[in-house]
Backbone as CSV, one residue per row, in Angstrom:
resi,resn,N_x,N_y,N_z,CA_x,CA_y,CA_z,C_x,C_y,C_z
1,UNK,0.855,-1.185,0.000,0.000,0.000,0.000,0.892,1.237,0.000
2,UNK,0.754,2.435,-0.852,1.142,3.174,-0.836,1.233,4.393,-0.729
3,UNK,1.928,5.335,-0.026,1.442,6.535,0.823,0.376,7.138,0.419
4,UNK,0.720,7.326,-1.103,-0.437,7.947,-2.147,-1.839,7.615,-1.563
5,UNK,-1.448,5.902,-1.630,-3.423,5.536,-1.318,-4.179,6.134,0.005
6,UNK,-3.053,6.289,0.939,-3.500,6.679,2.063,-3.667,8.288,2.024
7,UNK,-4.050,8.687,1.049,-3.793,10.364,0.857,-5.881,10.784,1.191
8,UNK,-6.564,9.974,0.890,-7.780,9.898,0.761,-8.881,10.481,1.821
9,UNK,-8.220,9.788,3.189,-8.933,10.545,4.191,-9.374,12.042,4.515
10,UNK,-8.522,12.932,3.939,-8.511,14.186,4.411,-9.685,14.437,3.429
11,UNK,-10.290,14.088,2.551,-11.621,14.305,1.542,-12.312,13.485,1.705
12,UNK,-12.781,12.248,2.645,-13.760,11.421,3.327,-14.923,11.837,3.073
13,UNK,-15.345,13.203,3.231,-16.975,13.268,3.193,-17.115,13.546,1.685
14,UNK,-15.878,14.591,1.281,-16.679,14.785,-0.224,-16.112,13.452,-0.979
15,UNK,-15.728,12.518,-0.552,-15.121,11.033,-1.359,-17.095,10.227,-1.301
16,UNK,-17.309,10.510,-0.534,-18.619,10.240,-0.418,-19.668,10.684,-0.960
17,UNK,-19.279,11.906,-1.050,-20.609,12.713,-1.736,-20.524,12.805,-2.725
18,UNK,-19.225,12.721,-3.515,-19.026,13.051,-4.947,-18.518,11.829,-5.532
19,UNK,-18.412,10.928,-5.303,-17.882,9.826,-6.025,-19.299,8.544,-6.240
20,UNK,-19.195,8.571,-7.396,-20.923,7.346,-7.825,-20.829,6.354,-6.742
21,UNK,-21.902,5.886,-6.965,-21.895,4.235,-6.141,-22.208,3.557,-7.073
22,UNK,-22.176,2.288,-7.110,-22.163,1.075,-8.009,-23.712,0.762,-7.715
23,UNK,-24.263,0.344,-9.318,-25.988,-0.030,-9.610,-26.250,-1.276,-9.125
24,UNK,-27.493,-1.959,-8.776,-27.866,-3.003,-8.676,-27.409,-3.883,-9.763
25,UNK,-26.956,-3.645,-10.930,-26.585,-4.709,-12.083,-24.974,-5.159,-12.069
26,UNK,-24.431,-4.114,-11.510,-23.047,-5.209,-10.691,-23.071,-6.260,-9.845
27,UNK,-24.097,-6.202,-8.380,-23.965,-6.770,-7.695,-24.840,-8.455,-8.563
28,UNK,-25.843,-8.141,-9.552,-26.490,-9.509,-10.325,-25.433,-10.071,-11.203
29,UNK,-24.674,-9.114,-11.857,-23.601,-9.821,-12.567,-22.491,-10.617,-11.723
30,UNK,-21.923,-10.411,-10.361,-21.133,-10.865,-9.664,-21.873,-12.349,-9.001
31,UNK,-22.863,-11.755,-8.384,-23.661,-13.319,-8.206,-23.982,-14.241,-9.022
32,UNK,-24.474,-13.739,-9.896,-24.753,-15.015,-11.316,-23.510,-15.406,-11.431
33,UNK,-22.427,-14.544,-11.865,-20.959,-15.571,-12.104,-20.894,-16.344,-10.913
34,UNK,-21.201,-15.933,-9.859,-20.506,-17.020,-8.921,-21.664,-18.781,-9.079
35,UNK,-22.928,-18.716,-9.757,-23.798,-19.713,-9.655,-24.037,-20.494,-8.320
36,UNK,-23.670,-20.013,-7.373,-24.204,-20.655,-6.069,-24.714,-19.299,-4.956
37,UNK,-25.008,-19.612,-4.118,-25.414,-18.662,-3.367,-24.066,-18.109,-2.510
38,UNK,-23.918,-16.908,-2.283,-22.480,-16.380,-1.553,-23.138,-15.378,-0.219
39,UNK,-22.575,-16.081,0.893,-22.780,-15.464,1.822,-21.753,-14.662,2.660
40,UNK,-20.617,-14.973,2.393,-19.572,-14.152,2.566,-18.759,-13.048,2.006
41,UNK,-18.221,-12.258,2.574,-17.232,-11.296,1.197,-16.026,-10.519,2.286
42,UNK,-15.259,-10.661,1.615,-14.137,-9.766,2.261,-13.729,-8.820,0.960
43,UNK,-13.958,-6.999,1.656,-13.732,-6.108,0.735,-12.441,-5.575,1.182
44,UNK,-11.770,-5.218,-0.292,-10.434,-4.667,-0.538,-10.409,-3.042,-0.571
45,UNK,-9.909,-2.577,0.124,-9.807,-1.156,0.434,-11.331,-0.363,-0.009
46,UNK,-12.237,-0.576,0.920,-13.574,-0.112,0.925,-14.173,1.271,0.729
47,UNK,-13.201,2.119,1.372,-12.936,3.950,1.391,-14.485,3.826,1.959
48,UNK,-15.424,4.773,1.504,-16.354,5.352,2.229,-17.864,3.960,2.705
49,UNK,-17.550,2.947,1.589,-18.007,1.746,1.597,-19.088,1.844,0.690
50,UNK,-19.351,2.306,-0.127,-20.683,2.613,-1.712,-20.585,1.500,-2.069
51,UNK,-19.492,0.110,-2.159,-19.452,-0.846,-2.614,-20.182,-1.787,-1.698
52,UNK,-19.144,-1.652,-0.581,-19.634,-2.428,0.713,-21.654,-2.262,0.917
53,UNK,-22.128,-1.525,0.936,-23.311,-1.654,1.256,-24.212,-1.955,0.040
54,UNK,-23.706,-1.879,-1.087,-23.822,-2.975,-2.492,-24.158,-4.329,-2.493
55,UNK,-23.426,-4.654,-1.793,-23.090,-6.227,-1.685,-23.794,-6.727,-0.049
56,UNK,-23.807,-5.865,0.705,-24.330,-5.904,1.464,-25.884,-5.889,2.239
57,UNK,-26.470,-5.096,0.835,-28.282,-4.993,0.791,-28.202,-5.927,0.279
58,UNK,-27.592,-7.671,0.023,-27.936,-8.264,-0.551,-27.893,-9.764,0.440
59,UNK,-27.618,-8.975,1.555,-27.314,-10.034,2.189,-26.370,-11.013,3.131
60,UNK,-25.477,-10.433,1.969,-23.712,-10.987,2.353,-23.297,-10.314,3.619
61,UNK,-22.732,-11.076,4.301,-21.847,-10.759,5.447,-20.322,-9.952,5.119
62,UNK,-20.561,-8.889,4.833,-19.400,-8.150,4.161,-18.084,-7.961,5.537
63,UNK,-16.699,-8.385,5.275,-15.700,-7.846,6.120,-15.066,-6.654,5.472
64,UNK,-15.181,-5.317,5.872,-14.830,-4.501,4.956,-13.749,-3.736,5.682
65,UNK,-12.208,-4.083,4.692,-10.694,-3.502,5.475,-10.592,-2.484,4.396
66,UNK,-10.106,-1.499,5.690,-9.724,0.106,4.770,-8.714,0.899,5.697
67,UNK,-7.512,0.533,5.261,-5.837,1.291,5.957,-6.144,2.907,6.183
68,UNK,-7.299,3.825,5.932,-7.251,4.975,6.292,-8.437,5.498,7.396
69,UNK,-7.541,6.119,8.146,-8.614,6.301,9.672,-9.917,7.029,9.067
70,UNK,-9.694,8.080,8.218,-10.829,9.195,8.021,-11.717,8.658,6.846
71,UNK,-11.325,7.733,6.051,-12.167,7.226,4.925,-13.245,5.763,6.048
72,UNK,-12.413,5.229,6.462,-12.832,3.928,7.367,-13.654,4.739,8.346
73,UNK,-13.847,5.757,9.222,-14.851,6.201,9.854,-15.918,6.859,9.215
74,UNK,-15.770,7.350,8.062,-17.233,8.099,7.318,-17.796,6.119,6.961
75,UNK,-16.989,5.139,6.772,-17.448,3.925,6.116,-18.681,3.475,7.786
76,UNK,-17.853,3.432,8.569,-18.595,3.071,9.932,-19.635,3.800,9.766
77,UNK,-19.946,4.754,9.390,-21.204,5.728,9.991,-22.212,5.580,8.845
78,UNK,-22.044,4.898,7.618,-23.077,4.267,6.829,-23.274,2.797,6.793
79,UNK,-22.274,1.373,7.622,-21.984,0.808,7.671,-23.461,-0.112,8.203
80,UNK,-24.618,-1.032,7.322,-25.006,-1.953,8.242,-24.683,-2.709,9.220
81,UNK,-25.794,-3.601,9.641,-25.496,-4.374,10.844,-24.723,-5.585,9.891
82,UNK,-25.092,-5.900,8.791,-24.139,-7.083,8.798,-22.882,-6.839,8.155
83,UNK,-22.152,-5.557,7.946,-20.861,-5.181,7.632,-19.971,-5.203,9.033
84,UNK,-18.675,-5.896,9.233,-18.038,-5.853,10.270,-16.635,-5.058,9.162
85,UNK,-16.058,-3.847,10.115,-14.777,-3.312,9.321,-13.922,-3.669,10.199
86,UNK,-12.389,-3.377,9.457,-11.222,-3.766,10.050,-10.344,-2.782,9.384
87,UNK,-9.225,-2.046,10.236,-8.505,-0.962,10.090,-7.178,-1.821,9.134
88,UNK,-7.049,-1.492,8.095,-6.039,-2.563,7.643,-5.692,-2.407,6.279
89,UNK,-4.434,-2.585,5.621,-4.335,-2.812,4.479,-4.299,-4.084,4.047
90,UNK,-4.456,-4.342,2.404,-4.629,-5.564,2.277,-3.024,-6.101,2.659
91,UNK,-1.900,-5.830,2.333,-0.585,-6.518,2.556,-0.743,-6.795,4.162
92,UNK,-1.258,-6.607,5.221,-1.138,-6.504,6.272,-2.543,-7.897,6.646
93,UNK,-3.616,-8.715,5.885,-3.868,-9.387,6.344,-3.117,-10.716,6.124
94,UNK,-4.083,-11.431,7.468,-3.521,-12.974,7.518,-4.654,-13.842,6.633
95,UNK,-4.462,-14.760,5.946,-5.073,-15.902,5.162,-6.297,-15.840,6.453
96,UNK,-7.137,-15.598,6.184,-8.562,-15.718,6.658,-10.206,-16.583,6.040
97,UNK,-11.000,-16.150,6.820,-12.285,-16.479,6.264,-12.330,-18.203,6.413
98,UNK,-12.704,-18.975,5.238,-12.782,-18.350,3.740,-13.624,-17.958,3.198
99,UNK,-13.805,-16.915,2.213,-14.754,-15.789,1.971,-15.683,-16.694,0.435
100,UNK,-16.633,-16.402,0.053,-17.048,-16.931,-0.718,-16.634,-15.889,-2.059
101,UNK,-16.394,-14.256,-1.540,-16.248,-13.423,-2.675,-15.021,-12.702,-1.903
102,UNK,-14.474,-12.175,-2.610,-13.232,-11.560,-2.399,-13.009,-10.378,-3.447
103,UNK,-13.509,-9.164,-3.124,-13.631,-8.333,-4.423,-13.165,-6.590,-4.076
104,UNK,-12.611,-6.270,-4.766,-12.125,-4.844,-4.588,-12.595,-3.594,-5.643
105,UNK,-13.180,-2.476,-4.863,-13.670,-1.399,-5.747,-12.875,-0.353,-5.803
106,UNK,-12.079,-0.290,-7.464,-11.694,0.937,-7.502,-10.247,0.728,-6.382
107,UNK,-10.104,0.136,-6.245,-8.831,0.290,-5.140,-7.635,-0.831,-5.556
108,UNK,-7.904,-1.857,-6.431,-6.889,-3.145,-6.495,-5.464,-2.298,-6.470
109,UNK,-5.419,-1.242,-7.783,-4.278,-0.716,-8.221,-3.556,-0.616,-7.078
110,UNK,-4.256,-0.139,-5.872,-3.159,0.390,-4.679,-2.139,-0.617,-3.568
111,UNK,-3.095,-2.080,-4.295,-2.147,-3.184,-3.765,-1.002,-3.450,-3.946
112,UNK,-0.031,-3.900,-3.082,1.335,-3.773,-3.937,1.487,-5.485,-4.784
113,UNK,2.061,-5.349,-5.661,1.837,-6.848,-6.934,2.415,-8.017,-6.469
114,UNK,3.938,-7.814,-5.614,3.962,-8.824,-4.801,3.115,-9.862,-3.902
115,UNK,3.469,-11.321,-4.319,2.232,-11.700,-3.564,1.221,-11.645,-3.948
116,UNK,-0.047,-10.835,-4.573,-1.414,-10.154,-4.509,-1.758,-11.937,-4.893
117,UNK,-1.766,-11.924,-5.999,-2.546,-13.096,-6.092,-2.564,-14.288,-5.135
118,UNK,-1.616,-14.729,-4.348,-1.438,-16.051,-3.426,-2.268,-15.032,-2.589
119,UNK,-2.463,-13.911,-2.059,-3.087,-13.636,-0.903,-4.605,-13.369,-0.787
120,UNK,-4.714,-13.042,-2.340,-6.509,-13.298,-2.500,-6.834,-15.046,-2.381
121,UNK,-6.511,-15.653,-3.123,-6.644,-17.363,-3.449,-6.569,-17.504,-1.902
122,UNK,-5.727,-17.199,-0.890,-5.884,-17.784,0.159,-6.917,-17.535,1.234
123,UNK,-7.611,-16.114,0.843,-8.846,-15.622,1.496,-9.850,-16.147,1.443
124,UNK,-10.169,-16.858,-0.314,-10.987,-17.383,-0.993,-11.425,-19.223,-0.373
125,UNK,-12.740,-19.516,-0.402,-12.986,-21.243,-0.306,-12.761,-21.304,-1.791
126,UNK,-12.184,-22.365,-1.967,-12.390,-23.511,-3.205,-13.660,-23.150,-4.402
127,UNK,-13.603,-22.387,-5.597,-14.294,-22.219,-6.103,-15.043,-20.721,-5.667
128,UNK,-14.422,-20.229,-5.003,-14.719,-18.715,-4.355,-14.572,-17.769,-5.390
129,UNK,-15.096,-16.698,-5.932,-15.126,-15.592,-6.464,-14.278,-14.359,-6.095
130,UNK,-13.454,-14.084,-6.867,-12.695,-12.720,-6.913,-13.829,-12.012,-8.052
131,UNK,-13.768,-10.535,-7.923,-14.365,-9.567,-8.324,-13.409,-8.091,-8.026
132,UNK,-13.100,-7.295,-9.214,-12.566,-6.397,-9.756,-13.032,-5.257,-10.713
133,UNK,-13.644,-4.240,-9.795,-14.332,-3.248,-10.672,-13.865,-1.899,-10.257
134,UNK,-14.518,-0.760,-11.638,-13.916,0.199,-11.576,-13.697,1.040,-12.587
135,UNK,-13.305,2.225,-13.333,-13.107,2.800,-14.062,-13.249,4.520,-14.088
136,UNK,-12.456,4.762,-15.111,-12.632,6.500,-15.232,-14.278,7.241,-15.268
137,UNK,-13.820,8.038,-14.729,-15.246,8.763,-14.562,-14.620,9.981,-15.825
138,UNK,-16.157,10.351,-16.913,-14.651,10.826,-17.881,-16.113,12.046,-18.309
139,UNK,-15.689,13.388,-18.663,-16.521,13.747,-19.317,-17.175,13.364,-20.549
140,UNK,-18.610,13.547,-21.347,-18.921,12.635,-22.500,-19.073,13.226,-23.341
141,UNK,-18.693,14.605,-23.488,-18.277,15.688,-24.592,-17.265,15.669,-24.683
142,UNK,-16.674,15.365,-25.723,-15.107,15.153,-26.330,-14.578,16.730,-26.078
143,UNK,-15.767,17.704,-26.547,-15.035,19.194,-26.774,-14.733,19.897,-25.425
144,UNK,-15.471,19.512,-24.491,-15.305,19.965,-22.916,-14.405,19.238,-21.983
145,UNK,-14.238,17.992,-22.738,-12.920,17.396,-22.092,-11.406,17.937,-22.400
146,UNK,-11.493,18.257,-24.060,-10.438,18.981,-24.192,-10.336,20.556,-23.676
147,UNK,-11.152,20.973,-23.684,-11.639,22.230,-22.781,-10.651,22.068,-21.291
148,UNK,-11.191,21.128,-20.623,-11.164,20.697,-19.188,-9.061,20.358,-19.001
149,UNK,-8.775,19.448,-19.841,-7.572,19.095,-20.272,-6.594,20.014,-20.750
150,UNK,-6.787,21.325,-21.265,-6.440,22.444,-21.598,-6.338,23.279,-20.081
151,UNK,-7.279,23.499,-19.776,-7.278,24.213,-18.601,-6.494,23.497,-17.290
152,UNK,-6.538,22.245,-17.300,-5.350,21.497,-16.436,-3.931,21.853,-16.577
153,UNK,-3.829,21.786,-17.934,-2.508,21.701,-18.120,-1.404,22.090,-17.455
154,UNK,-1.395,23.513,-17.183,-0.119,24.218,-16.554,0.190,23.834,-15.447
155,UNK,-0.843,22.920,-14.325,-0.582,22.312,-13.430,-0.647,20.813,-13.157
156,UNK,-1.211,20.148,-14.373,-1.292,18.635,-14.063,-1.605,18.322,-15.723
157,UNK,-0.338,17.358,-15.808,-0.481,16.860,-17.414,-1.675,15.729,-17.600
158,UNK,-1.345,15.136,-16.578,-2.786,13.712,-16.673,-3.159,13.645,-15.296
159,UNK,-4.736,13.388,-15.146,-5.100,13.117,-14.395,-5.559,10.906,-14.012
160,UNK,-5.099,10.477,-15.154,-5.028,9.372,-15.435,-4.192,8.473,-14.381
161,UNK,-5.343,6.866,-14.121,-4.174,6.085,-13.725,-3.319,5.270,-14.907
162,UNK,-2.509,5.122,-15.078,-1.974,3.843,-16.159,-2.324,2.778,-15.255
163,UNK,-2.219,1.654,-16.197,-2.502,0.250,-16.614,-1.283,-0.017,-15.617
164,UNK,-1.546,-0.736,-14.590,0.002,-1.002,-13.353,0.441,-2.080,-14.264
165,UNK,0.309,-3.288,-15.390,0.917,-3.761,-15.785,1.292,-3.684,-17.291
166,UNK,1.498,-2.242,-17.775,1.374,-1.853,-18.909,0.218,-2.193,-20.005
167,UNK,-0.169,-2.853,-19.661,-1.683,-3.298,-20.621,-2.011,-1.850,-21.532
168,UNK,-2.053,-1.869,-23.049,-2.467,-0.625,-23.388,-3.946,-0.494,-23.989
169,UNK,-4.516,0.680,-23.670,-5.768,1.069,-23.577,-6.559,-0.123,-24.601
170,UNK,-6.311,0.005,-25.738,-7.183,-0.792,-26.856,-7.297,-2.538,-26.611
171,UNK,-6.551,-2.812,-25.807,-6.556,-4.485,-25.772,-7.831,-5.041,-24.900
172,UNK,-8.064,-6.042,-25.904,-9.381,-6.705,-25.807,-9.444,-7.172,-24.403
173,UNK,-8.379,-7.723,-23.158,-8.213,-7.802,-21.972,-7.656,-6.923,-21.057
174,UNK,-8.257,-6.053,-19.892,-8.000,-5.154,-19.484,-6.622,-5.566,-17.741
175,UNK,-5.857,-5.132,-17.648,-5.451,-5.537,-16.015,-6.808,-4.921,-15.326
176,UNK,-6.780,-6.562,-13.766,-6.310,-7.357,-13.663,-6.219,-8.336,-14.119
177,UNK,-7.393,-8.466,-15.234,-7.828,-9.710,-15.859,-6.666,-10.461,-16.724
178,UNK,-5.575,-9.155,-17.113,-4.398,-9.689,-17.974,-3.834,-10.645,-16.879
179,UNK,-3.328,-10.058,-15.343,-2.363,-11.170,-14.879,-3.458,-12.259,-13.950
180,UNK,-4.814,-12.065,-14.257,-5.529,-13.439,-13.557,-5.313,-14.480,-14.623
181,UNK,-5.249,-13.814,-15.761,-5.072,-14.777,-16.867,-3.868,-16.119,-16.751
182,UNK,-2.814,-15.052,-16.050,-1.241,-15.597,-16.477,-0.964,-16.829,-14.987
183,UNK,-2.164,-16.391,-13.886,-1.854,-16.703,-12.370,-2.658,-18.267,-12.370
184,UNK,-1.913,-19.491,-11.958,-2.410,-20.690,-11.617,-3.707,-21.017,-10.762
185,UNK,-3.657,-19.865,-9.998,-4.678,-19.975,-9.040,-5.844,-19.884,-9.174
186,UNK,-5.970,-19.296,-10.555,-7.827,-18.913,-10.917,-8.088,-19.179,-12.190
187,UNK,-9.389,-19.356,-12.463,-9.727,-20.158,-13.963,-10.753,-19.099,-14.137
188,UNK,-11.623,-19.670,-15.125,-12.891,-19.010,-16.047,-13.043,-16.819,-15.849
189,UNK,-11.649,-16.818,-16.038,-11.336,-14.753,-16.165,-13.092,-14.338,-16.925
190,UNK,-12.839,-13.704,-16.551,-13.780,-12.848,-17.704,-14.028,-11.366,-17.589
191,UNK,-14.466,-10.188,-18.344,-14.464,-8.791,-18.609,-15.710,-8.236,-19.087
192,UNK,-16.335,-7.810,-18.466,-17.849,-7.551,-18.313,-17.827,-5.708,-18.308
193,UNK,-18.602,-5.295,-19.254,-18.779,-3.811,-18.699,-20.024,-3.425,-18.581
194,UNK,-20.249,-2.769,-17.322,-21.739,-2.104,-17.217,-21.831,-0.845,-17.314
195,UNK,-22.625,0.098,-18.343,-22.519,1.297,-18.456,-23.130,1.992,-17.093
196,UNK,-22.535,3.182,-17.458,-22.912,4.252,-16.392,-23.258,5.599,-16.662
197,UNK,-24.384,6.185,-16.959,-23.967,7.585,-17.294,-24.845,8.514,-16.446
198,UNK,-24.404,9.603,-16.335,-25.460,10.737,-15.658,-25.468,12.103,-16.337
199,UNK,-25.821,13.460,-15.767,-25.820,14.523,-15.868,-25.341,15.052,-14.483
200,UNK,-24.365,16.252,-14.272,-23.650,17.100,-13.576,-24.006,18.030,-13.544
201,UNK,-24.012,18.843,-12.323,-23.680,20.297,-12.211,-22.224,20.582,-12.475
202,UNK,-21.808,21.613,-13.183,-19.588,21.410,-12.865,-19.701,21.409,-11.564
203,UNK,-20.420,22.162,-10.742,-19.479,21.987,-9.248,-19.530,20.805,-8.262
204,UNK,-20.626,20.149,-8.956,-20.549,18.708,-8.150,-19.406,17.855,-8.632
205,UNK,-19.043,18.156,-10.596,-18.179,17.765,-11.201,-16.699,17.921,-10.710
206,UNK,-16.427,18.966,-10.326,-14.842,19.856,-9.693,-15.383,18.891,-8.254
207,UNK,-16.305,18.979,-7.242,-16.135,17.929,-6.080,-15.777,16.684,-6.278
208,UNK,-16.116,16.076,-7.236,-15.314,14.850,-7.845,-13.959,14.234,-7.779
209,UNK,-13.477,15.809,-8.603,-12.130,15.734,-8.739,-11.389,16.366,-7.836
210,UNK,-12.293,16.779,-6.917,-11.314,16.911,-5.289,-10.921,15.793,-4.452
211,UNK,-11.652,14.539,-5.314,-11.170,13.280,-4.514,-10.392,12.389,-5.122
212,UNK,-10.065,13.019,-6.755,-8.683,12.113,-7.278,-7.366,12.237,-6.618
213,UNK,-6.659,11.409,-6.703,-5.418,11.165,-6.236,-4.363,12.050,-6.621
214,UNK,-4.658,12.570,-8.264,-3.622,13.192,-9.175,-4.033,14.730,-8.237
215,UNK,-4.426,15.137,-8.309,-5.397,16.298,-7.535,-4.753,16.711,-6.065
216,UNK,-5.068,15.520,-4.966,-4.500,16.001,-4.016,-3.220,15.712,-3.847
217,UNK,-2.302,15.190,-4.462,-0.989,15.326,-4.549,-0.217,16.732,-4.782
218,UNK,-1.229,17.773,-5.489,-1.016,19.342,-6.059,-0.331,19.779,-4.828
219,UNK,0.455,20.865,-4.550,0.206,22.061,-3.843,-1.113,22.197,-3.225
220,UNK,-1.406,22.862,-2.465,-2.617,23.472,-2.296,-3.207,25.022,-3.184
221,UNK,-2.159,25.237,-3.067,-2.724,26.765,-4.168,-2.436,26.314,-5.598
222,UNK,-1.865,25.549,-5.803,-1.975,24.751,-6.976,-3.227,24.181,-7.520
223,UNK,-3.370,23.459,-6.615,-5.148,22.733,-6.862,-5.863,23.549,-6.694
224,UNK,-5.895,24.572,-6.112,-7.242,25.519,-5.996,-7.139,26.174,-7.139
225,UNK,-5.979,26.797,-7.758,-5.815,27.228,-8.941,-6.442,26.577,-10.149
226,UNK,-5.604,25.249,-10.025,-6.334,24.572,-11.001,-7.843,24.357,-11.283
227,UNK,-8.669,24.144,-9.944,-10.138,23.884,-10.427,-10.765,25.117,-10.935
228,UNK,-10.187,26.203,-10.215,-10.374,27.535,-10.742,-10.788,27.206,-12.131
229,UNK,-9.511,27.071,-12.707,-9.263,26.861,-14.085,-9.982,26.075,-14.919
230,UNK,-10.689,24.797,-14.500,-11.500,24.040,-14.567,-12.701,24.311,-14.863
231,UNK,-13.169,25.276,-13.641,-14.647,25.742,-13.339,-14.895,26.649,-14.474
232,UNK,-13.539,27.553,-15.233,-13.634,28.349,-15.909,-14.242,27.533,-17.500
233,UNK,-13.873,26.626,-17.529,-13.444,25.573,-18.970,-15.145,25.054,-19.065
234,UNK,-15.902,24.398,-18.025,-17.265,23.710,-17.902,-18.475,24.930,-18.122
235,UNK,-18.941,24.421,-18.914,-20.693,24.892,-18.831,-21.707,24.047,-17.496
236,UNK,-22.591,24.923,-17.573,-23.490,24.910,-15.988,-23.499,23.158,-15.541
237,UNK,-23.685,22.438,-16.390,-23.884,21.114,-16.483,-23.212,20.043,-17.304
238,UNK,-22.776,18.891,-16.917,-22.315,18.065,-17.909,-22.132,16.949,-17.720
239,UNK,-22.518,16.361,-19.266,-22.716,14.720,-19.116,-21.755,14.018,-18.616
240,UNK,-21.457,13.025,-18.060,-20.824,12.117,-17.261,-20.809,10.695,-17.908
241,UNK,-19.599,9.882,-18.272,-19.707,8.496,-18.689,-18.713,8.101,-17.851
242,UNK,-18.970,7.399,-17.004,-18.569,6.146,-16.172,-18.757,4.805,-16.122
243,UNK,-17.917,4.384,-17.271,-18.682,2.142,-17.490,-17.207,2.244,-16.462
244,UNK,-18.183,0.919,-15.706,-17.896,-0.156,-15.143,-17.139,-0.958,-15.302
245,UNK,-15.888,-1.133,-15.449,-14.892,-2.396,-16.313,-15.092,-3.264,-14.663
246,UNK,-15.454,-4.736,-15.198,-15.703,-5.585,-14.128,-14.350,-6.818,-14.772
247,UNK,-14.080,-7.554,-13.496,-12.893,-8.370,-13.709,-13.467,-9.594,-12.867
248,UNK,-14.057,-10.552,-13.455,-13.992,-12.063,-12.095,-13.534,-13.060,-12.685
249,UNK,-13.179,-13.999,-11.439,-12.469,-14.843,-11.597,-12.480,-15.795,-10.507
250,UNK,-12.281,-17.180,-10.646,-12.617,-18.457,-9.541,-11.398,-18.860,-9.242
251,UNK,-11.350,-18.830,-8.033,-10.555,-19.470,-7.328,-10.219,-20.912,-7.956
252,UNK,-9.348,-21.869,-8.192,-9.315,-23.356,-8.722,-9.955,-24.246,-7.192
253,UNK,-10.529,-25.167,-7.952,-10.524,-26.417,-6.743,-10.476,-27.280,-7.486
254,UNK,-8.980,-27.498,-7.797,-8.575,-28.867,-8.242,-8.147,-29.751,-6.854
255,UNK,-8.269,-30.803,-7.599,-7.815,-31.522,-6.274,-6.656,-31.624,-5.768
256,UNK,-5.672,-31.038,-7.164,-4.215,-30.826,-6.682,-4.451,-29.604,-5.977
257,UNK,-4.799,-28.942,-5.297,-5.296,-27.297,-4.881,-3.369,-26.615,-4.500
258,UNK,-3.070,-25.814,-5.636,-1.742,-25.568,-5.649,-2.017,-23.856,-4.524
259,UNK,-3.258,-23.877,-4.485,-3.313,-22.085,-3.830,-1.868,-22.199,-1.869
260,UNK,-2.223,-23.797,-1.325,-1.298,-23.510,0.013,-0.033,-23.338,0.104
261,UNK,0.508,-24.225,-0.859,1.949,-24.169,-1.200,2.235,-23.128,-2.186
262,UNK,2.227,-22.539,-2.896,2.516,-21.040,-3.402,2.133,-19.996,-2.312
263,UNK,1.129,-19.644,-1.511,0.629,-19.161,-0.529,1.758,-19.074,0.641
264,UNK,2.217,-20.079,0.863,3.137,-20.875,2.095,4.819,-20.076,1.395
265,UNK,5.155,-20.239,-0.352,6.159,-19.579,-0.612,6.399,-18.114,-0.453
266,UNK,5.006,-17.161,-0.715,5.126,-15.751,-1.038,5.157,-15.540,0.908
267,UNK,4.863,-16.008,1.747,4.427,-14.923,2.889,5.861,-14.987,3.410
């Protein structure tokens, strides 16, 4: 986990207020892949928990770990009765559960790559579900993005994450799904997208982007400058496209089950 990720707390409420939550048609697509009933889940860096209570109006006994004090307490204070949290990064748990789903929103990137895979497989029962979602929230006017991108400039060239395993934009398999592909531990990958779109005010739009990462890394009179600059670039309102890039994948239960002994090498 890296300092960066932990940068989040100090924008907790507007990470909440301004960042989407995930539709009822994620949480049907994740269950149908799994074809059995899932009553468990352990979530991967949860932040305000929009995911967590996703998965959670549904039933599941969600364990939801999040390494930042101020994101993990706005999560407590929307948190059902059947969500239990834990102060924690993912490198920092022990082989637990085992969880029937094992799924991270918007946060995998911040895992460090060492390891990652032996330490999900080992969270997971036999035939358990990993789940991987997430994506740019992007304006849907090409001309106001370059607008928006223009007006960034002098202080932030991209607001973009890259692909942590170089994967480039156009390929038919997106990371993580590239290295679930390459990893022994999990079978039947697959890449699912669910659209997303809305309408904005800019200033709910600029609250948004008070909770990217590229953003609060600025200066402070830097970033204020910049949205300035921003606010200047947007008309009163604007469309919003946010798909969903979804990533799942099954745990193996072969009978050779190779997940303890690779598990047993990385810790």
């Amino acid at each position: 986990m890296t300092a960066r990720a932990l940068g989040f707390g100090v924008v907790a409420e507007a990470y909440e207020r301004f960042r989407p939550g995930y539709p009822e048609e994620l949480a049907d697509l994740v269950t149908g892949y799994a074809g059995r009933p899932v009553r468990t889940a352990l979530e991967i860096g949860a932040g305000t928990g929009k995911a967590t209570r996703l998965f959670a109006g549904h039933g599941i006994a969600v364990t939801a770990t999040e390494p930042d004090a101020g994101m993990l307490a706005e999560l407590d204070r929307t948190a059902p009765a059947n969500v239990t949290t834990v102060r924690a990064a993912f490198e920092d748990l022990r082989p637990g559960g085992p969880y029937g789903l094992v799924y991270a929103a918007a946060a995998l990137h911040w895992t460090r790559p060492d390891g990652r895979w032996p330490r999900v497989a080992a969270l997971l029962e036999p035939g358990g579900v990993f789940a991987s979602f997430g994506g740019p929230v992007r304006l849907a006017d090409p001309a106001v993005e370059e607008a928006v991108r223009s007006a960034r400039a002098p202080f932030l060239e991209s607001d973009d994450i890259p692909s942590p395993d170089g994967t480039a934009p156009e390929a038919a398999m997106q990371w993580p799904g590239t290295e679930l592909e390459r990893s022994p531990l999990f079978e039947d990958v697959r890449q699912a997208v669910v659209e997303r779109r809305w309408t904005a005010s800019a200033a709910d739009y600029i609250g948004y982007l008070s909770t990217v990462s590229a953003y609060l890394q600025l200066p402070p009179a830097d970033r204020r400058r910049t949205f300035e600059a921003i606010e200047r670039a947007l008309p009163g309102t604007v469309g919003i496209a946010a798909d969903i890039v979804v990533h799942l994948a099954r745990r193996r239960s072969d009978r050779t089950d190779p997940v303890t002994k690779v598990v047993e090498m990385s810790m």
